[in-house]
N, C-alpha and C positions, 0 to 999 in steps of 0.2 A: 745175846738176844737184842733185835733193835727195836728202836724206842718207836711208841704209837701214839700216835696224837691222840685227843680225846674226840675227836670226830672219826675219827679210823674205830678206835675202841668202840663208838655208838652202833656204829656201823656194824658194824663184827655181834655187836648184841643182837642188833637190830634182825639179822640173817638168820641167830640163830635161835629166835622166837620159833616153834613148833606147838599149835593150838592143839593137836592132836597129844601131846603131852600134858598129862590130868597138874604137873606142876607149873605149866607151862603160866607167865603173867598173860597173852595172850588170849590164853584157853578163860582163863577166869573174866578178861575183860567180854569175850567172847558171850559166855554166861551170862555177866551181866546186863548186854543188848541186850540180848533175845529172851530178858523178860516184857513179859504184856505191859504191865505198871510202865517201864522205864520206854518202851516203845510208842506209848501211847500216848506217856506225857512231854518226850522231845515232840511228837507229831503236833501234841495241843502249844507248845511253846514256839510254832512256827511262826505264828501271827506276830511274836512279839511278846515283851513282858507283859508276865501275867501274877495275879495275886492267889495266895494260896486256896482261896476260898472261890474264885475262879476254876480254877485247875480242876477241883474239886468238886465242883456242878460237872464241869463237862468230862470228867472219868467218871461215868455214872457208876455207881457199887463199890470205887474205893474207898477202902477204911481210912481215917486219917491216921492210924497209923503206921499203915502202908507207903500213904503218898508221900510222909512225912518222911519214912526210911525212903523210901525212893528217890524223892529229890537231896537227901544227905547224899547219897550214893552219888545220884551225878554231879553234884557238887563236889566230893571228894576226885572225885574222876577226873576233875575237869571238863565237864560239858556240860554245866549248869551254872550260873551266878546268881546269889542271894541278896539281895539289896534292901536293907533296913530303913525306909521312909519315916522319919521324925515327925509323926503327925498325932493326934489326939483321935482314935487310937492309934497306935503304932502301925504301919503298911509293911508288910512284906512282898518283896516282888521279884521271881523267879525269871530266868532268861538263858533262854542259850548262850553259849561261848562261840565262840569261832570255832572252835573246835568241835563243841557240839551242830554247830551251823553245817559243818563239812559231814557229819552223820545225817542230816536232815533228811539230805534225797537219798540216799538208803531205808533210810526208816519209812519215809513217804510212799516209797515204792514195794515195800513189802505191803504194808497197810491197804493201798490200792489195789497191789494183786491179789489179796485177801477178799475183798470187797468186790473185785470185779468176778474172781472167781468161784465166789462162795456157793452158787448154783450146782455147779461143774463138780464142786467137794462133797457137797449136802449129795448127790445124785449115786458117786462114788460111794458113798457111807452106806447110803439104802443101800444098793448091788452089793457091795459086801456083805453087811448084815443078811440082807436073804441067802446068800452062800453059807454064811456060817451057821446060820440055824438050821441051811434044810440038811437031810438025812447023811448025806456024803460029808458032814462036819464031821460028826461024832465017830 
């Protein structure tokens, strides 16, 4: 058998990630984006670092401890950094990674086409509902 480098071997993991695989590390990172919390708060960390009580006015309705597991999570991920400011009180200040930098415009462009086409969804939703309740549902 011949020998693999360790960038041949990444490589070869790399290929054989399959998100459609419920084992798959992919699939579960996959999950993890495409929660609202984790979506909304790379989007609020675009600006720059922010403090947790920032974060938290501007994700209106999150619980803290949601945002709290939320930003553990991207922190574990790698696409969050936590920075402990030594002040009277203590600061905590949240920031994208590079890595999380490089999700930004993905996450921004969902967000926006959200936004731009929420009309177009809301309008879809009514037409359906009327189909499903009139008489040809049941």
């Amino acid at each position: 058998m011949a020998t693999r480098t360790a960038a041949q071997r990444r490589t070869e993991a790399r290929v054989s990630y399959d998100a459609y695989l419920a084992e798959c590390p992919a699939r579960q990172l996959l999950d993890r984006i495409a929660d609202k919390w984790v979506s909304l708060a790379v989007n609020a960390l675009a600006d720059g670092p922010q403090r947790y009580t920032d974060l938290q006015r501007r994700l209106a309705s999150v619980s803290q401890k949601m945002l709290t597991q939320t930003l553990r999570h991207l922190e574990r991920d790698g696409l969050v950094s936590r920075t402990v400011i030594p002040a009277v009180p203590v600061r905590v200040e949240y920031e994208l990674t590079a890595l999380g930098r490089l999700l930004l415009p993905v996450m921004c462009a969902i967000k926006g086409w959200a936004e731009e086409h929420m009309d177009e969804v809301r309008a879809a939703r009514v037409a359906y509902d009327a189909r499903a309740d009139g008489p040809a549902a049941h």
